[in-house]
C-alpha positions as CSV (number, residue, x, y, z in Angstrom):
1,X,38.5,7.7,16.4
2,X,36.3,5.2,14.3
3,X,32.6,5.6,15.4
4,X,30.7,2.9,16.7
5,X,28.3,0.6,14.2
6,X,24.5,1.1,14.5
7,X,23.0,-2.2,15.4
8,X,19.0,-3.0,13.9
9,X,17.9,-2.7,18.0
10,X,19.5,0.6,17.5
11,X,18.0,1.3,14.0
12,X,14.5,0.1,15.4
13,X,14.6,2.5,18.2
14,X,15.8,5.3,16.1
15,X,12.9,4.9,13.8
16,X,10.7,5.4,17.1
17,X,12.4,8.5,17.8
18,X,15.8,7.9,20.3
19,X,19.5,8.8,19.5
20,X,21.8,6.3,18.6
21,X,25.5,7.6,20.9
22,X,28.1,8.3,18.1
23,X,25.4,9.9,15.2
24,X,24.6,12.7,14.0
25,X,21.2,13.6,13.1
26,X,19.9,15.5,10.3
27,X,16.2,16.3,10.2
28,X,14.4,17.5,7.0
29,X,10.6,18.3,6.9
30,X,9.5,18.0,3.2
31,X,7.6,20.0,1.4
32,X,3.5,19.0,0.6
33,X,3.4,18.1,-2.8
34,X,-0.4,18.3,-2.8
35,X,-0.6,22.0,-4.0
36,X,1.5,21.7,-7.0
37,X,-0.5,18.2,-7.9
38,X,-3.5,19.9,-6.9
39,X,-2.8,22.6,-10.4
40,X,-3.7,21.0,-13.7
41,X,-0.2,21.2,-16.0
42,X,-2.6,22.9,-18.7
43,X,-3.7,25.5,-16.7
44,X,-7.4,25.5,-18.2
45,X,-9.4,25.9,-14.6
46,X,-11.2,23.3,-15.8
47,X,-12.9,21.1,-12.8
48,X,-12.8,17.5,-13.3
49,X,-16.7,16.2,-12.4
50,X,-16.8,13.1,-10.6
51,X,-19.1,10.3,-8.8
52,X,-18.7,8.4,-6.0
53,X,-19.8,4.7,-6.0
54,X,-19.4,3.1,-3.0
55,X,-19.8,5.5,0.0
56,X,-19.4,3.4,3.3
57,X,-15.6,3.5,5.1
58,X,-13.5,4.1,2.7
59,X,-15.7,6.2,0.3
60,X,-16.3,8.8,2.5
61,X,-12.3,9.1,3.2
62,X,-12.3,9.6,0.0
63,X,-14.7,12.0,-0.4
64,X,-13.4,14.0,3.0
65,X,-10.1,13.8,0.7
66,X,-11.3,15.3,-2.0
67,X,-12.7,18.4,-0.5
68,X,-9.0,19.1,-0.1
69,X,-8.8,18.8,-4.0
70,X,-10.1,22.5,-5.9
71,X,-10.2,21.1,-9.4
72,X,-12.6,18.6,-8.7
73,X,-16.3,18.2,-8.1
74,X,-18.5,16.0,-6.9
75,X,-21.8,15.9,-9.1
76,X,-23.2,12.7,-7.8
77,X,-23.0,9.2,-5.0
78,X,-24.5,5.3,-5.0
79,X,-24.5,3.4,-2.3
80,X,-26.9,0.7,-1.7
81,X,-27.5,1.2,1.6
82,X,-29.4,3.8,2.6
83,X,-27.2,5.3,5.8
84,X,-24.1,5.3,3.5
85,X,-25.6,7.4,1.4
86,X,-26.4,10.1,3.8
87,X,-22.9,9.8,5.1
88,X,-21.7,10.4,1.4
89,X,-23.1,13.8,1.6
90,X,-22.1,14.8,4.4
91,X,-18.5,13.5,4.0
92,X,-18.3,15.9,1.1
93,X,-20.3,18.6,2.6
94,X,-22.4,19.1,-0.7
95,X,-26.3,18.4,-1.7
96,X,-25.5,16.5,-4.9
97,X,-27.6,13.3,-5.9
98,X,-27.4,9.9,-5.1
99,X,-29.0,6.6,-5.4
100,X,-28.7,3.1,-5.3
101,X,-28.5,2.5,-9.1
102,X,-24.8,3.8,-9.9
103,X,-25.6,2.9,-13.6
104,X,-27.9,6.3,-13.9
105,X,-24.5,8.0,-12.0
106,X,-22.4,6.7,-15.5
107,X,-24.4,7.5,-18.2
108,X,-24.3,10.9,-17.7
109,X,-22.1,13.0,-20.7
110,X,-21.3,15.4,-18.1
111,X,-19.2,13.1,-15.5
112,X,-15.3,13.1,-16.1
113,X,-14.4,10.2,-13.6
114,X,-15.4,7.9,-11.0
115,X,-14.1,7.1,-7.6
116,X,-15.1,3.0,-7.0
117,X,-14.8,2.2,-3.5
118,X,-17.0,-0.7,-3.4
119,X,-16.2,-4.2,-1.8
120,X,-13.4,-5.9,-3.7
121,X,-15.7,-8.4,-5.3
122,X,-17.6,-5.9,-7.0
123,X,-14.7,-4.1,-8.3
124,X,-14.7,-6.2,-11.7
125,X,-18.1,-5.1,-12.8
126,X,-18.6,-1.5,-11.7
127,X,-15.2,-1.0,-13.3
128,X,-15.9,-2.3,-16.6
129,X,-19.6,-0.5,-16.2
130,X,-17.8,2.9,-16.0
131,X,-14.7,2.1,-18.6
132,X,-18.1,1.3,-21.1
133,X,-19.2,4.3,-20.3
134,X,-16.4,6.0,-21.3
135,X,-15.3,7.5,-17.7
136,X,-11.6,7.6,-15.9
137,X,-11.8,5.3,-13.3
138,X,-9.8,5.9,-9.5
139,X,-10.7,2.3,-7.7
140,X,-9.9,1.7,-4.0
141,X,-7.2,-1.0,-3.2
142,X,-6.8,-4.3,-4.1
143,X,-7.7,-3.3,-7.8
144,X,-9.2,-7.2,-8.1
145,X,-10.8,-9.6,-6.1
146,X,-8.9,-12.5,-8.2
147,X,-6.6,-12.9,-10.8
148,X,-9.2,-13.5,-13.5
149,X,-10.7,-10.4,-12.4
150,X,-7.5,-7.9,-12.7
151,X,-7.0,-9.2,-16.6
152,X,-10.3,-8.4,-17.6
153,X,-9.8,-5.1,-15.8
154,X,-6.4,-4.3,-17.3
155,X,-7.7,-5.2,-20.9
156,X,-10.7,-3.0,-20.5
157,X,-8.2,0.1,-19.7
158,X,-6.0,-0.6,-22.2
159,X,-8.9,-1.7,-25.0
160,X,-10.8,1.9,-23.7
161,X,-8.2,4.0,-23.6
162,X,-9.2,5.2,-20.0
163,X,-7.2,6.8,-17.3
164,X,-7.3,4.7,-14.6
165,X,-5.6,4.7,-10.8
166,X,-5.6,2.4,-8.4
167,X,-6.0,3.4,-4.9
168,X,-3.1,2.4,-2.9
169,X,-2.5,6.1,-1.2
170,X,1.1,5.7,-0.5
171,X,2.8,5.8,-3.8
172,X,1.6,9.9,-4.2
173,X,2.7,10.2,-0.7
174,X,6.0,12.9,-0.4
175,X,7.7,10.5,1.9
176,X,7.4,7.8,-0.7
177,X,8.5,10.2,-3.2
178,X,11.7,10.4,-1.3
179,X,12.4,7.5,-0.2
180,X,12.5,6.0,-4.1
181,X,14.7,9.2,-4.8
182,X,17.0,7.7,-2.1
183,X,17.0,3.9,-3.6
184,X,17.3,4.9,-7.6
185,X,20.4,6.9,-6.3
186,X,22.0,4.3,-5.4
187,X,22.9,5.0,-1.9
188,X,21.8,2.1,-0.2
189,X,24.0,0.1,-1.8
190,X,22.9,-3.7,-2.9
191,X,19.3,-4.3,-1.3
192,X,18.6,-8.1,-1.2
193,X,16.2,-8.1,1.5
194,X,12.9,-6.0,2.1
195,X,10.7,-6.3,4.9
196,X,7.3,-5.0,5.8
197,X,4.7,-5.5,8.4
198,X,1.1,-4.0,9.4
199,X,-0.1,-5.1,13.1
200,X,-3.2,-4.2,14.8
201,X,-4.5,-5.2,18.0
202,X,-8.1,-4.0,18.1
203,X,-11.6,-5.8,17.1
204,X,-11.8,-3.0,14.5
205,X,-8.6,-3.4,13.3
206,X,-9.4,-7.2,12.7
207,X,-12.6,-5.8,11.0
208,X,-15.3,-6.3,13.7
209,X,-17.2,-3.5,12.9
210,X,-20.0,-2.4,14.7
211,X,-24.1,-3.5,13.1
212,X,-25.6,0.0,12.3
213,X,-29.3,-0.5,14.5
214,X,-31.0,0.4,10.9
215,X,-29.5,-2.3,8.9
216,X,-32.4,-4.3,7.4
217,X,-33.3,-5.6,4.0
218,X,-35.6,-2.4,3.3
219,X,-32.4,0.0,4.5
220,X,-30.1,-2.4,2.5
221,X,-30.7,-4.0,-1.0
222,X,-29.0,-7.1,0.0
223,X,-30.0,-8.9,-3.5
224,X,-28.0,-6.6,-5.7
225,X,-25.0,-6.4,-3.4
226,X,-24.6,-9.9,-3.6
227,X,-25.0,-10.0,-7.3
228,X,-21.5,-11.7,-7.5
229,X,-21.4,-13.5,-4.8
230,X,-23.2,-17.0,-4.0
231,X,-26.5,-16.2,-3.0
232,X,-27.9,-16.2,0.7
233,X,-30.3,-14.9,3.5
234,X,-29.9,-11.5,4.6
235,X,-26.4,-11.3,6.9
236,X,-25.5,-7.5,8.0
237,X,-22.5,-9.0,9.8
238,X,-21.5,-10.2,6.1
239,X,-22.3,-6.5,4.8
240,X,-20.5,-4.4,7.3
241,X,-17.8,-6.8,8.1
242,X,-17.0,-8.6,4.5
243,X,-13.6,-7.9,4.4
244,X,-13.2,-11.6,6.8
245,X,-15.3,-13.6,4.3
246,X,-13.2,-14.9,0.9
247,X,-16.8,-14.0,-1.0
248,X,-16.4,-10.8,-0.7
249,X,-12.7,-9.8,0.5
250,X,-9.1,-11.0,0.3
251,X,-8.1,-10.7,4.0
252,X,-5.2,-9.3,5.8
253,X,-3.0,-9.5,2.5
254,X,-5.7,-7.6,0.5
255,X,-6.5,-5.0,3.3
256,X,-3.0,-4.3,4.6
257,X,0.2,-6.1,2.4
258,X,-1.8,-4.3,-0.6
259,X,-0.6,-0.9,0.8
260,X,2.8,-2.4,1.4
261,X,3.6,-4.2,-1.5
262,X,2.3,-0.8,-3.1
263,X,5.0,0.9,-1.4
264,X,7.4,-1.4,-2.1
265,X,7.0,-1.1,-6.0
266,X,6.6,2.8,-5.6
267,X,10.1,2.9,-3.9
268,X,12.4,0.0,-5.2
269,X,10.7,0.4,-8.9
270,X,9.8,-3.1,-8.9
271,X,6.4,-3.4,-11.2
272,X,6.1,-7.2,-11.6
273,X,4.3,-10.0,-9.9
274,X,6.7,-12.3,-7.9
275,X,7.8,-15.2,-8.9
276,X,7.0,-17.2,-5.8
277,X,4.8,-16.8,-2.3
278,X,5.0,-18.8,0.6
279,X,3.2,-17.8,3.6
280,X,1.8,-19.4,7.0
281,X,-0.1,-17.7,9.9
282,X,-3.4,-18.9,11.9
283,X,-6.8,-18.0,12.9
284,X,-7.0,-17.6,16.7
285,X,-8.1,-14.9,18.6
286,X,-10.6,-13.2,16.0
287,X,-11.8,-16.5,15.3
288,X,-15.6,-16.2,14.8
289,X,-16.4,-17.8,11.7
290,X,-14.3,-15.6,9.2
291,X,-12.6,-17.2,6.5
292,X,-9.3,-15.2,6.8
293,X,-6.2,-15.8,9.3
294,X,-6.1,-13.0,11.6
295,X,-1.7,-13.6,11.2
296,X,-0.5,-13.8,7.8
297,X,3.3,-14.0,7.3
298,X,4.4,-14.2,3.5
299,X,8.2,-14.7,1.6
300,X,8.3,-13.7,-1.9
301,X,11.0,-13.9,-4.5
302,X,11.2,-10.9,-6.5
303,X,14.1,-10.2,-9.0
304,X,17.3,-10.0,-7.2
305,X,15.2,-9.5,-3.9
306,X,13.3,-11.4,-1.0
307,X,10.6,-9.4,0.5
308,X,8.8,-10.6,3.9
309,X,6.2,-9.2,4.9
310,X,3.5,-9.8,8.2
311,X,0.0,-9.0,9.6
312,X,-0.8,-9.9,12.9
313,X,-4.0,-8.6,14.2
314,X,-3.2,-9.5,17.7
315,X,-0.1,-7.0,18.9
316,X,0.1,-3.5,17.3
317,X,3.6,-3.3,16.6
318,X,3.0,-0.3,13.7
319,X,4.0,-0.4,9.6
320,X,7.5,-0.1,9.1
321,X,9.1,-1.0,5.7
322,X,12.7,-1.6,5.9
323,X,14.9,-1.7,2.9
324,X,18.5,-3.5,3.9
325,X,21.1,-2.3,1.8
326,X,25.1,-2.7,1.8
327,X,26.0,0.7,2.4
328,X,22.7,2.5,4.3
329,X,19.2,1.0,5.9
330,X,16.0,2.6,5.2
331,X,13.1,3.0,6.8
332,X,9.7,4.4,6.7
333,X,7.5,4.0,10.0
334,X,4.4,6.1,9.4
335,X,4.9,9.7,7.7
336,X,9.3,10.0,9.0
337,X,11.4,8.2,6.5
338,X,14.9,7.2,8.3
339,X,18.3,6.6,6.0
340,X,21.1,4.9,8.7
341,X,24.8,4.5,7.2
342,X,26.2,1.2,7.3
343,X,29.8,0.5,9.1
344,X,31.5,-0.8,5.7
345,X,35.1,-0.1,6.4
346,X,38.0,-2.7,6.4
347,X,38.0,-4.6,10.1
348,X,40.7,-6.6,11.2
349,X,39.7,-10.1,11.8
350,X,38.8,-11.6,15.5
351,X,36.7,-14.2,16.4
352,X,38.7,-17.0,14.3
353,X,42.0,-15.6,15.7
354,X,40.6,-17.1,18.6
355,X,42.3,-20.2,17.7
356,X,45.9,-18.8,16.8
357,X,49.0,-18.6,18.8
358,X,49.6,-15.4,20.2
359,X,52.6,-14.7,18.2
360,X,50.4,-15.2,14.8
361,X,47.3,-13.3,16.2
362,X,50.2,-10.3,16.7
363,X,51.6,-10.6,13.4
364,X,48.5,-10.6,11.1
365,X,47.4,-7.4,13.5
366,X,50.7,-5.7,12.8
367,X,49.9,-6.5,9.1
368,X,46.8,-6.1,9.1
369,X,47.5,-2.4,9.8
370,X,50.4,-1.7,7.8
371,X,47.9,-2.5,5.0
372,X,44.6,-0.8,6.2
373,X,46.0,2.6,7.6
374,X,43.3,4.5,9.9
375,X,41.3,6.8,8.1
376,X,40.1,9.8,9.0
377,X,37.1,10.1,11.5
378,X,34.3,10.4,10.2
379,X,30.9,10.9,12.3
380,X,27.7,8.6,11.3
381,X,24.7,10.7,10.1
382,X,21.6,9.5,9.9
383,X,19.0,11.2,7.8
384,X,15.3,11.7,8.9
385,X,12.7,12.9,6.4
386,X,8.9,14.0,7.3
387,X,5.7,15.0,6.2
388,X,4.2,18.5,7.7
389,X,2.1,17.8,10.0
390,X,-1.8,17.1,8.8
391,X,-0.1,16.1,5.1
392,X,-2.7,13.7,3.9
393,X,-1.5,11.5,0.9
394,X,-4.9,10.6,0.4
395,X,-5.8,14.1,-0.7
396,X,-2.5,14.0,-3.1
397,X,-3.3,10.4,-4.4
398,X,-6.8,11.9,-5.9
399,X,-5.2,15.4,-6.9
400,X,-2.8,13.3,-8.9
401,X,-5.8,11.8,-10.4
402,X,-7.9,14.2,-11.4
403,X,-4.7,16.1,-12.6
404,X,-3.9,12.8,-15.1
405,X,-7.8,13.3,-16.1
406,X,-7.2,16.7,-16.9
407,X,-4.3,16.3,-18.9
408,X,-4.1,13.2,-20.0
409,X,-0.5,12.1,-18.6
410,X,0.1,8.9,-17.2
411,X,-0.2,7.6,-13.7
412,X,2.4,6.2,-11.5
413,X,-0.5,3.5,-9.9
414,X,-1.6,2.8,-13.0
415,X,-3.8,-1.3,-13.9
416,X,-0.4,-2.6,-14.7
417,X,1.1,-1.2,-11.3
418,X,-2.0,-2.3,-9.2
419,X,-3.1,-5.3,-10.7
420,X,0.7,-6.5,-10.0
421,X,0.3,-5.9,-6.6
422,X,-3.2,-6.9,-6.4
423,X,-1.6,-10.8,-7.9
424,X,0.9,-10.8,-4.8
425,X,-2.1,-10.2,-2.3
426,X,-3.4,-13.4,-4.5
427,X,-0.5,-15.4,-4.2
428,X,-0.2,-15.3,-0.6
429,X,-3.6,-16.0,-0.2
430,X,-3.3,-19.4,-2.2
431,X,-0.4,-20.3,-0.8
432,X,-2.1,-20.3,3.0
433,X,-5.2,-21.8,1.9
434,X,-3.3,-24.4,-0.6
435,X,-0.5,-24.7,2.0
436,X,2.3,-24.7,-0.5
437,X,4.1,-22.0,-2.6
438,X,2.2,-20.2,-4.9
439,X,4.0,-19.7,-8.4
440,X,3.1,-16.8,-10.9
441,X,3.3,-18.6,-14.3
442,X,3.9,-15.7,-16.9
443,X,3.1,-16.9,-19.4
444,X,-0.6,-18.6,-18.8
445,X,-1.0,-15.9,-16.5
446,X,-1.9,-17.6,-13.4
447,X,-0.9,-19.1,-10.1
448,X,-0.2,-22.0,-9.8
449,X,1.1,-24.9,-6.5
């Protein structure tokens, strides 16, 4: 008996957990890779001394991370607000120094590394501070806050010598891991097509963050953070919400299609800018004087593949990535990667018979079958893979790090890797605002209508 084809409704609602009729179903929990990244390949003990600059959001994730990490520790914060540095300490749960002048964090001989998680503007200079100073950098996603930024960043790496990671969690994550085990072996078949999308349907997820009640210009030195930015009155909307304003952030493509574009390079092995972005969207709901669209849909052409991604900040529809291939679809929907089999064997044709005599429609049947015998049933499988539950890639994203800082070896989200991704982010961007296709020119390194 020849099993029944899984349609994408059915593929969708496998991902969210039900049965397709007609498939089997093998589940695999994978192992935590954190432990293993978490021991340094030379096996010295040493502990890898780090700062944190930037400790609002994201910085103390980071730092709650890296209390999972043993071979690392932090000697020191910066923040330039006042609260965020409080919060620094206690996200690490250690008395260590901070302050808001993170060049006295840099010059110090005894600090191995620094975690940057500063606004995406600022990531250019506090970079290149630290890669003067001789340190491994880890910096938060998008590496760059423009295209002119990521080169200078890249060059200073390379001209330095440094170790340096960009922040994009997923590529250390084990689902990842298996999923571009899955697509180098070839089992998917011919993938043309990639999609991806990240929805959210909450002010916080559009970024409306909440005013801290001690945000002032004494709590907050306003005039430094704005030290690359065009200069105005004090705004704490602007501080604790910049991720909406193009001064200071890169919008729904550089908060959310960083992390999937990241993904997508991790697992298809695809480490080059695209050649060409086209997106479209709007500004409604969350329309209270941000810059960015609050619904970004974007088409790039990548070698050999089309990859569409979405963000809609108005329905939370969750963060699938779906890799359509000839023989197999994959997907990853949170921590569960799912592999479904494509129906590829020989079908007799139907619908055009539709407009044959009976006697012709019987005779290409009877030959038809004379030349495709039946093979043997075979029963679907679909393949599930998932992380234990609590697995934190963040934790493994820094262990890889500081392991790379300890011995030297290189690192899969490397500047090449991230400022790549980082130029995507760009592109879309500039082809909203520009409303046209952005194209990567190569060779003047830049995007151009």
């Amino acid at each position: 008996m020849k099993m029944p084809s899984i349609t994408r409704r059915d593929f969708v609602r496998l991902g969210a957990g039900a049965v397709v009729a007609g498939a089997a179903i093998k589940s695999t929990i994978l192992d935590s890779a954190v432990l293993a990244a978490q021991s340094p390949a030379s096996g010295t003990g040493r502990k890898i001394r780090f700062v944190s600059i930037g400790t609002g959001i994201r910085g103390c994730d980071l730092l709650r991370a890296a209390r999972q990490v043993p071979n690392g520790v932090l000697v020191g914060t910066a923040d330039l607000y006042d609260m965020h540095q409080r919060a620094g300490i206690e996200a690490y749960g250690a008395d260590v120094p901070t302050t808001r002048d993170y060049r006295a964090l840099i010059d110090r001989k005894d600090v191995d590394a620094v975690i940057v998680a500063v606004a995406d503007f600022q990531h250019r200079r506090v970079v290149l501070d630290c890669l003067a100073a001789g340190k491994d950098v880890y910096c938060e996603k998008p590496m760059s806050h423009n295209v002119a930024d990521g080169l200078a960043m890249v060059k200073a790496v390379q001209d330095g010598k440094r170790i340096f990671q960009a922040g994009s969690q997923r590529v250390s994550n084990i689902v990842y891991k298996k999923a571009a085990e899955i697509y180098a072996s070839g089992r998917l078949g011919e993938v043309h097509y990639i999609e991806g999308h990240s929805d959210r349907n909450s002010p916080s997820g559009a970024w409306v963050y909440p005013i801290a009640p001690d945000a002032t210009p004494a709590t907050i030195d306003w005039t430094t953070w704005l030290r690359d930015a065009p200069p105005r009155p004090f705004d704490a909307a602007r501080f604790f919400r910049w991720r909406c304003f193009s001064d200071y952030g890169e919008g729904v493509a550089g908060d959310l299609y960083v992390h999937l574009l990241s993904g997508i390079q991790c697992i298809s092995g695809i480490n080059a800018a695209p050649a060409r972005a086209y997106s479209t969207g709007s500004l409604t709901h969350f329309n209270d004087g941000r810059d960015f669209p609050d619904l970004l849909a974007t088409l790039y052409d990548y070698p050999g593949v089309t990859v569409n991604l979405h963000c809609n900040q108005n329905n939370a529809a969750g963060e699938p990535i779906i890799f359509y291939g000839r023989e197999a679809t994959m997907m990853i929907s949170g921590n569960t990667l799912t592999v479904t089999p494509q129906d590829t064997s020989p079908q007799p044709e139907g619908y055009s018979l539709n407009g044959w005599t009976a006697e012709a429609k019987q005779q290409y049947l009877k030959d038809w079958h004379v030349a495709h015998p039946e093979p043997p049933a075979t029963l679907a499988e679909v393949e599930t893979y998932s992380a234990p539950r609590g697995y934190d890639d963040t934790a493994d994203h820094i262990a890889n790090f500081f392991r790379a800082v300890e011995t030297r070896e290189h690192v899969v989200e490397d500047e090449i890797f991230g400022n790549n991704a980082a130029i995507a982010c760009h592109m879309a961007n500039h082809s909203y605002f520009h409303h046209s296709i952005a194209t990567w020119d190569a060779a003047a390194q830049s995007i151009k209508s």
